[in-house]
C-alpha positions as CSV (number, residue, x, y, z in Angstrom):
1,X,-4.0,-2.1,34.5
2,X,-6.3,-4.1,32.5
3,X,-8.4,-0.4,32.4
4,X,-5.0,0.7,30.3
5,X,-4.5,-2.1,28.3
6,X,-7.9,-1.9,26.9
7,X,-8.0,1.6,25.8
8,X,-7.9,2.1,21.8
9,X,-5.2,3.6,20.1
10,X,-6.1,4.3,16.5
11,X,-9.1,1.7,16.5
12,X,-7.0,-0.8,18.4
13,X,-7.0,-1.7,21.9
14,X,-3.3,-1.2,23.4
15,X,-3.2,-4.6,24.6
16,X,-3.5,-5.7,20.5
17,X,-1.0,-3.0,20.1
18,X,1.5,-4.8,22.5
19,X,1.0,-8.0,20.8
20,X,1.4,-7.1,17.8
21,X,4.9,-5.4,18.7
22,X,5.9,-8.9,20.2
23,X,4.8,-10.7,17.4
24,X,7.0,-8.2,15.1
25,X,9.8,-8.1,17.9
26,X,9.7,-11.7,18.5
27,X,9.9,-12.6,14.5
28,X,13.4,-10.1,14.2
29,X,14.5,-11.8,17.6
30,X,13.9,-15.6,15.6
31,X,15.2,-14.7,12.6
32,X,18.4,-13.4,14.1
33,X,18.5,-16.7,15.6
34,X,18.1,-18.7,12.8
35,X,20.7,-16.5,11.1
36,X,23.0,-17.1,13.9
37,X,22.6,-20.7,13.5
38,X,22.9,-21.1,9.7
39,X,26.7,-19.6,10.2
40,X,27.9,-21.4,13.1
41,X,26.8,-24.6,12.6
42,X,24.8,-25.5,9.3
43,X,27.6,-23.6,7.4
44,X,30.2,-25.7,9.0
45,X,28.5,-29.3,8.0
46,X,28.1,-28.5,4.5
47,X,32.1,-27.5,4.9
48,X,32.4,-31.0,5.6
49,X,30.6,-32.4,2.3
50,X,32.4,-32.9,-0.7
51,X,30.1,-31.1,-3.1
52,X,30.0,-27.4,-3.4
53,X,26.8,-26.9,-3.7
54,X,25.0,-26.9,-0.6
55,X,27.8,-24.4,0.4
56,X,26.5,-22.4,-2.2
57,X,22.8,-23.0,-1.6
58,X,23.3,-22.1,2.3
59,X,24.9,-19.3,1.1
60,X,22.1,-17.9,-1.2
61,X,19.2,-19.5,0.9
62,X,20.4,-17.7,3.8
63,X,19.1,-14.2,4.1
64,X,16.0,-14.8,1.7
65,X,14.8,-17.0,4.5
66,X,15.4,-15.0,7.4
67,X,13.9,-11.5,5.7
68,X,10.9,-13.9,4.9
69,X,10.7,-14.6,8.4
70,X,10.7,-11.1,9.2
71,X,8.4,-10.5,6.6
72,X,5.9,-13.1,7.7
73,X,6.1,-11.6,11.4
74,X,5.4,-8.1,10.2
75,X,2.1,-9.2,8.1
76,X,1.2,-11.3,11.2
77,X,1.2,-8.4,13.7
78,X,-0.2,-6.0,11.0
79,X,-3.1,-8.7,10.0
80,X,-4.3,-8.6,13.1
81,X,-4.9,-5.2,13.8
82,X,-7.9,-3.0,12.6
83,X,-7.2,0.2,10.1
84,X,-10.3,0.6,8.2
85,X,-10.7,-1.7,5.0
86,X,-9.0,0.6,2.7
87,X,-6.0,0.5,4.9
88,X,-6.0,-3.0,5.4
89,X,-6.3,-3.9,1.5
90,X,-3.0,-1.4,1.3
91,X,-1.4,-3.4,4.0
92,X,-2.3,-6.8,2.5
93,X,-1.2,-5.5,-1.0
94,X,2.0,-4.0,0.5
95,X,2.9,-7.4,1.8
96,X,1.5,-9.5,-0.8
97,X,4.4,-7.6,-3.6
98,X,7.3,-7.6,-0.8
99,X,7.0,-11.8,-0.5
100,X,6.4,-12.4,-4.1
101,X,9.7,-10.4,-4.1
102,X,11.1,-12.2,-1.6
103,X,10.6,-15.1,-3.2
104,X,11.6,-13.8,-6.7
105,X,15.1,-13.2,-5.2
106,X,15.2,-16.7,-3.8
107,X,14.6,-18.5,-6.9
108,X,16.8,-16.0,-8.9
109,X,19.9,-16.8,-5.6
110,X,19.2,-20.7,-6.1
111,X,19.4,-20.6,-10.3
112,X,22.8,-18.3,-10.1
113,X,24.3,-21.1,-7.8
114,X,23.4,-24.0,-9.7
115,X,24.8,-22.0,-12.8
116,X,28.2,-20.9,-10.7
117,X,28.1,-24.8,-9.7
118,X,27.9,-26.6,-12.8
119,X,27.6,-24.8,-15.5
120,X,30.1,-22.7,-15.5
121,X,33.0,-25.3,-14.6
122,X,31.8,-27.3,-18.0
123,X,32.5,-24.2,-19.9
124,X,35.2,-23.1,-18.8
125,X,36.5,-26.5,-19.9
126,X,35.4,-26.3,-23.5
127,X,37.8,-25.2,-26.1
128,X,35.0,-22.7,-27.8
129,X,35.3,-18.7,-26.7
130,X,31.8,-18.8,-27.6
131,X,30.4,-20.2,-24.6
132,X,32.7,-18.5,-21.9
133,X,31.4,-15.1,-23.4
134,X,27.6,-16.1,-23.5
135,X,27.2,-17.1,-19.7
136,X,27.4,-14.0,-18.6
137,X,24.8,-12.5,-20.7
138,X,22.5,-15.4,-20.5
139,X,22.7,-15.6,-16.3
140,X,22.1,-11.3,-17.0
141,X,18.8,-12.3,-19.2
142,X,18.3,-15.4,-16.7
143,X,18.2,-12.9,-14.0
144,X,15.4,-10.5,-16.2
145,X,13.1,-12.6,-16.9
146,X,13.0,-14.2,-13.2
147,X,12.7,-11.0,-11.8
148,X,10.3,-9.8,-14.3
149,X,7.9,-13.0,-13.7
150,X,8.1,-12.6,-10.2
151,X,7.1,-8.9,-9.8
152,X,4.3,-9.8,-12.7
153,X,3.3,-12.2,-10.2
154,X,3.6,-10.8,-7.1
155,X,1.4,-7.4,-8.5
156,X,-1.5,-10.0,-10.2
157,X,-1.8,-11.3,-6.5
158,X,-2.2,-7.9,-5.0
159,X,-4.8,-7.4,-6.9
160,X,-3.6,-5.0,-10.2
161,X,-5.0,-5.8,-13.6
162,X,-1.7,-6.7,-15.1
163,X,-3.3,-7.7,-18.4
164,X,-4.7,-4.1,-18.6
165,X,-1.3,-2.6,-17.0
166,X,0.7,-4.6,-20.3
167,X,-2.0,-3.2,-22.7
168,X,-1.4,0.2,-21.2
169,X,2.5,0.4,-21.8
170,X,1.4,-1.7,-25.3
171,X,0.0,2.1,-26.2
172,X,3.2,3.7,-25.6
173,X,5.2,1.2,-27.1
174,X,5.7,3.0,-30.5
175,X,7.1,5.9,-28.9
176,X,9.2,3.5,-26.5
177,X,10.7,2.1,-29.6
178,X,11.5,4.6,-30.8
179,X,13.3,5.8,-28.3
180,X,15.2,2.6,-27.8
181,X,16.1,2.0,-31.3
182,X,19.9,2.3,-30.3
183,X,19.9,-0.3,-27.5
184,X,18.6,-2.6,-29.7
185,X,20.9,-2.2,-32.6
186,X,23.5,-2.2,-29.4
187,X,22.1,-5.6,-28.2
188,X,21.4,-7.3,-31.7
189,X,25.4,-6.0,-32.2
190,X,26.2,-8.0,-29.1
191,X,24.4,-10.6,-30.6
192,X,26.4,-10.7,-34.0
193,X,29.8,-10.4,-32.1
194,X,29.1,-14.1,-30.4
195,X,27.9,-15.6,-33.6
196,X,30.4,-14.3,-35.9
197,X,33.3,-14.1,-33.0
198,X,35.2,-11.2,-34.8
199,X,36.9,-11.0,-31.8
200,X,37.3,-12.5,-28.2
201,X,38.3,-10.9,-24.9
202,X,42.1,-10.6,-24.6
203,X,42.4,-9.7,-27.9
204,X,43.6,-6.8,-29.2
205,X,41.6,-5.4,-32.0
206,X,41.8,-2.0,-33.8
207,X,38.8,0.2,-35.0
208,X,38.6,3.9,-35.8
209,X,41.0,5.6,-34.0
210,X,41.2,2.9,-31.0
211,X,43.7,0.4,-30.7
212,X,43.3,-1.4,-27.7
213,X,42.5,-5.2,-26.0
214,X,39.0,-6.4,-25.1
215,X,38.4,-6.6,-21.3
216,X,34.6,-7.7,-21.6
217,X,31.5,-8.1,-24.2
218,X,28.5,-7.2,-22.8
219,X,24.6,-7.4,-24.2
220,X,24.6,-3.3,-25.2
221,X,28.6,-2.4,-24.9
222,X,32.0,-3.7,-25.3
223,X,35.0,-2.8,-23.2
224,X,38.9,-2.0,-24.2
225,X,42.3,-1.4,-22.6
226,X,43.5,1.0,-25.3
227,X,47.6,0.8,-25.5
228,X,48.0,3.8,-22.8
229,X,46.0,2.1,-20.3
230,X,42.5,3.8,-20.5
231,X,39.1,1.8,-20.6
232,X,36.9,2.8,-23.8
233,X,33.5,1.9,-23.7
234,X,31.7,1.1,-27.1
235,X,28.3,0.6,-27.9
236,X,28.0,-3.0,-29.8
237,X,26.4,-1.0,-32.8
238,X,29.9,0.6,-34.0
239,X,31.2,-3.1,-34.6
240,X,28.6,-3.8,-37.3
241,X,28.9,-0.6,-38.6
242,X,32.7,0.0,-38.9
243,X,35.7,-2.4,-40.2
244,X,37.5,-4.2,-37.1
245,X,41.1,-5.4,-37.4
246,X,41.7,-8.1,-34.9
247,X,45.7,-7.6,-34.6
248,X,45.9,-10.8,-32.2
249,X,45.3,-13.0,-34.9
250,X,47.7,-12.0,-37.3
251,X,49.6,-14.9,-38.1
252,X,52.8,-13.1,-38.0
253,X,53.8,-9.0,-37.7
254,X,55.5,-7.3,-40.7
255,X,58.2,-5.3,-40.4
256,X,59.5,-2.8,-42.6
257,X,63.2,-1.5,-42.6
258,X,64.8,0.8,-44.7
259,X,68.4,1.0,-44.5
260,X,71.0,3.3,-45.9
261,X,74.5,2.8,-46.6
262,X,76.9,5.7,-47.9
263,X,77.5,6.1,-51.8
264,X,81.2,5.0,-50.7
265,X,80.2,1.6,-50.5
266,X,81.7,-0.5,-53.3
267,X,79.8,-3.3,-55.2
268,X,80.9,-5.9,-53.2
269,X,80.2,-4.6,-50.2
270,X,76.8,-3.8,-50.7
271,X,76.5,-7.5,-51.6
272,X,77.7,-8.7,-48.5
273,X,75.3,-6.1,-47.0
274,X,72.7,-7.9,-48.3
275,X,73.9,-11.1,-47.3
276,X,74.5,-10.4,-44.0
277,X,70.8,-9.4,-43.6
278,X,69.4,-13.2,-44.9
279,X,71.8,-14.0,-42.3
280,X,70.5,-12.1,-39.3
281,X,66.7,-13.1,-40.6
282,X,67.9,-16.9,-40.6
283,X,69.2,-17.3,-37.1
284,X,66.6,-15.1,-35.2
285,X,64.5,-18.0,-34.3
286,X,61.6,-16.0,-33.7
287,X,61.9,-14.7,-37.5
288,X,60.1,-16.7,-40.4
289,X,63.1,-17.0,-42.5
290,X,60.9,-18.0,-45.7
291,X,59.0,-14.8,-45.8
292,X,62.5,-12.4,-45.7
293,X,62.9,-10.3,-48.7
294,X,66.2,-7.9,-49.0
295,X,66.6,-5.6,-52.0
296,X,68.6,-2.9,-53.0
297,X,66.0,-0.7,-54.2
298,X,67.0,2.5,-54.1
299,X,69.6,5.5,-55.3
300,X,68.6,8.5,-52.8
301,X,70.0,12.0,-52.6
302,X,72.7,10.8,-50.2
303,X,72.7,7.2,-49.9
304,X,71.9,4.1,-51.2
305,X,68.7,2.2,-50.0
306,X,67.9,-1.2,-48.6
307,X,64.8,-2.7,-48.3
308,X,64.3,-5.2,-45.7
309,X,61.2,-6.8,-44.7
310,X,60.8,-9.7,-42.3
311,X,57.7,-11.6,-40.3
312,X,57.6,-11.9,-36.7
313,X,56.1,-15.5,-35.5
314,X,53.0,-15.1,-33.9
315,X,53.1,-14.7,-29.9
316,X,56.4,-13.8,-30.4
317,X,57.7,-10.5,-28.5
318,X,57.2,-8.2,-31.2
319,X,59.4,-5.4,-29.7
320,X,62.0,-7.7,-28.6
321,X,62.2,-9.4,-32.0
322,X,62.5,-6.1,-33.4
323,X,65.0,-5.0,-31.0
324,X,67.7,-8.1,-31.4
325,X,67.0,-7.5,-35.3
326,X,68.4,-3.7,-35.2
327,X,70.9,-5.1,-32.6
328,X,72.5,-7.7,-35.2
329,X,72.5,-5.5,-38.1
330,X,74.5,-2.5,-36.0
331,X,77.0,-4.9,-34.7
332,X,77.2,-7.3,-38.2
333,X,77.7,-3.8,-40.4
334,X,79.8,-2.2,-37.7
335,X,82.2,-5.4,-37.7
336,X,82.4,-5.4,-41.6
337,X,82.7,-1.8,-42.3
338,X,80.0,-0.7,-43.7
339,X,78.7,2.8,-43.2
340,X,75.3,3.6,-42.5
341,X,74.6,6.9,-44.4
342,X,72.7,10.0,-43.6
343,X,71.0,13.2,-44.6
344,X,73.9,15.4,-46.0
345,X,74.8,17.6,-49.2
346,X,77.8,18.8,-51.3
347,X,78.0,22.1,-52.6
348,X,80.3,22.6,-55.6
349,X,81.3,26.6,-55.8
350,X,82.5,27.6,-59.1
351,X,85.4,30.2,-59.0
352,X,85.0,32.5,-61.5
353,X,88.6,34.8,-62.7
354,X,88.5,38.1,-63.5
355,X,90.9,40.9,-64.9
């Protein structure tokens, strides 16, 4: 038996082989524990505490820790075993990036919580849009520049000449530019929607041919909800490049009617038409009364024209309004009989006698 165990097997003795599968074995088999633990019972005590946060840091602490254990039991049984020096600096390398990576995504876990924790309840108590719409890109950038750190890190300590590996893509950086011109007018658009705030999600803003409400404001694109239900995706350039009209903050919606009664309507009829229309404006308490404007503006082919216009209050139901309007006037003008007109023509025929 011990004959067996010390044969070689690729430069190794078996029995090293062995241990070094129960190193790695044993490592998985811990970790499992540990993770097995962490849920049934360190998960219930901080369930018990009256902050959030060690919930949270349990939560995000939990699988970086026991992949780094797994991590650590793989280098272990690899360290030990003999491949030849060029395999062996691989190896080392190899393990050196995956637990700077490791780590990267620990750190870049523990920030998120802290920000889910306490930063984002003190915004979302704020009375500034601002703030609510910049968290998410700055946790985004947060995120970038952790990760970007770490695998900087993580590839200096393996051994890579980063300094040379930056100057490197520095020589291609013309050409990168270049070709990334429009995500950065995309992401300095982003940037001039939260400073100027021409708009905030939930509202409902118009440009080009899309009318539609914003659903979120990212760092290179901003989502709609156009009318009929369909997500449009712009890029943040076409903002600073094209007129937006935010429709949500209209302080009140203009509407338009033209009305027309038949040419059999006498003087003081069309009077009280008119009056009746102030009237309807004045007791629709979703109507700003001091805004109305009714005129008898018009002799048409077949009927003679009123022009009413009247402002909807803001938040109002702007097809309801509309619809309780058109209600009153049909009844009011029904009651009082007047007689809406429409589209028709007389034709005079001349006889003409002959002997």
């Amino acid at each position: 038996m011990n004959d067996f165990l010390k044969q070689t097997f690729y430069g190794n003795s078996i029995q090293n082989w062995f241990i070094s599968a129960g190193i790695i074995f044993g490592s998985v088999l811990i970790a499992k524990i540990l993770y097995w633990i962490i849920g049934k019972y360190v998960k219930r005590i901080t369930a018990k505490t009256k902050t959030n946060l060690d919930d949270l840091l349990v939560d995000k602490l939990e699988e970086p820790i026991v992949y780094g254990l797994v991590i650590i039991g793989f280098y272990w049984g690899f360290h030990r075993l003999e491949f030849g020096v060029g395999v062996d600096n691989f190896f080392k390398h190899l393990f050196t990036i995956i637990f700077a990576l490791n780590i990267t995504w620990l750190v870049v876990r523990v920030i998120d919580s802290i920000i889910e924790e306490y930063i984002v309840p003190i915004v979302s108590k704020s009375e500034s849009d601002l703030d609510d719409q910049l968290i998410p890109v700055i946790r985004k950038m947060a995120k970038v520049i952790i990760w970007s750190m770490g695998i900087i890190i993580g590839l200096n300590n393996a051994g890579f000449d980063v300094a040379a590996l930056i100057a490197g893509l520095g020589i291609g950086g013309l050409a990168l530019a270049l070709a990334a011109q429009d995500t950065v007018k995309n992401i300095f658009g982003g940037l001039m929607i939260f400073l100027d705030k021409p708009f905030k999600i939930t509202d409902r803003i118009k440009i080009d041919d899309w009318d539609g409400f914003v659903e979120d404001i990212g760092v290179r694109s901003t989502r709609l909800r156009t009318l009929e239900g369909r997500i449009v995706t712009m890029p943040n350039a076409r903002f600073s490049e094209n007129a937006v009209e935010n429709v949500s903050l209209e302080p009140s919606r203009k509407v338009t009617a033209n009305i027309s009664l038949t040419y059999q309507t006498t003087p003081d009829k069309m009077q009280l038409a008119l009056d009746l229309l102030y009237k309807i404006a004045e007791e629709n308490e979703f109507v700003e009364t001091e805004n109305t404007i009714v005129s008898f503006n018009n002799w048409g082919n077949s009927a003679m024209g009123i022009l009413f216009i009247y402002f909807i209050k803001d938040k109002a139901d702007i097809f309801g309004v509309q619809t309780q309007v058109n209600m009153s006037i049909l009844r009011q003008f029904n009651a009082e009989g007047l007689d809406f007109a429409y589209p028709t023509q007389t034709i005079y025929a001349k006889q003409v006698l002959t002997s």
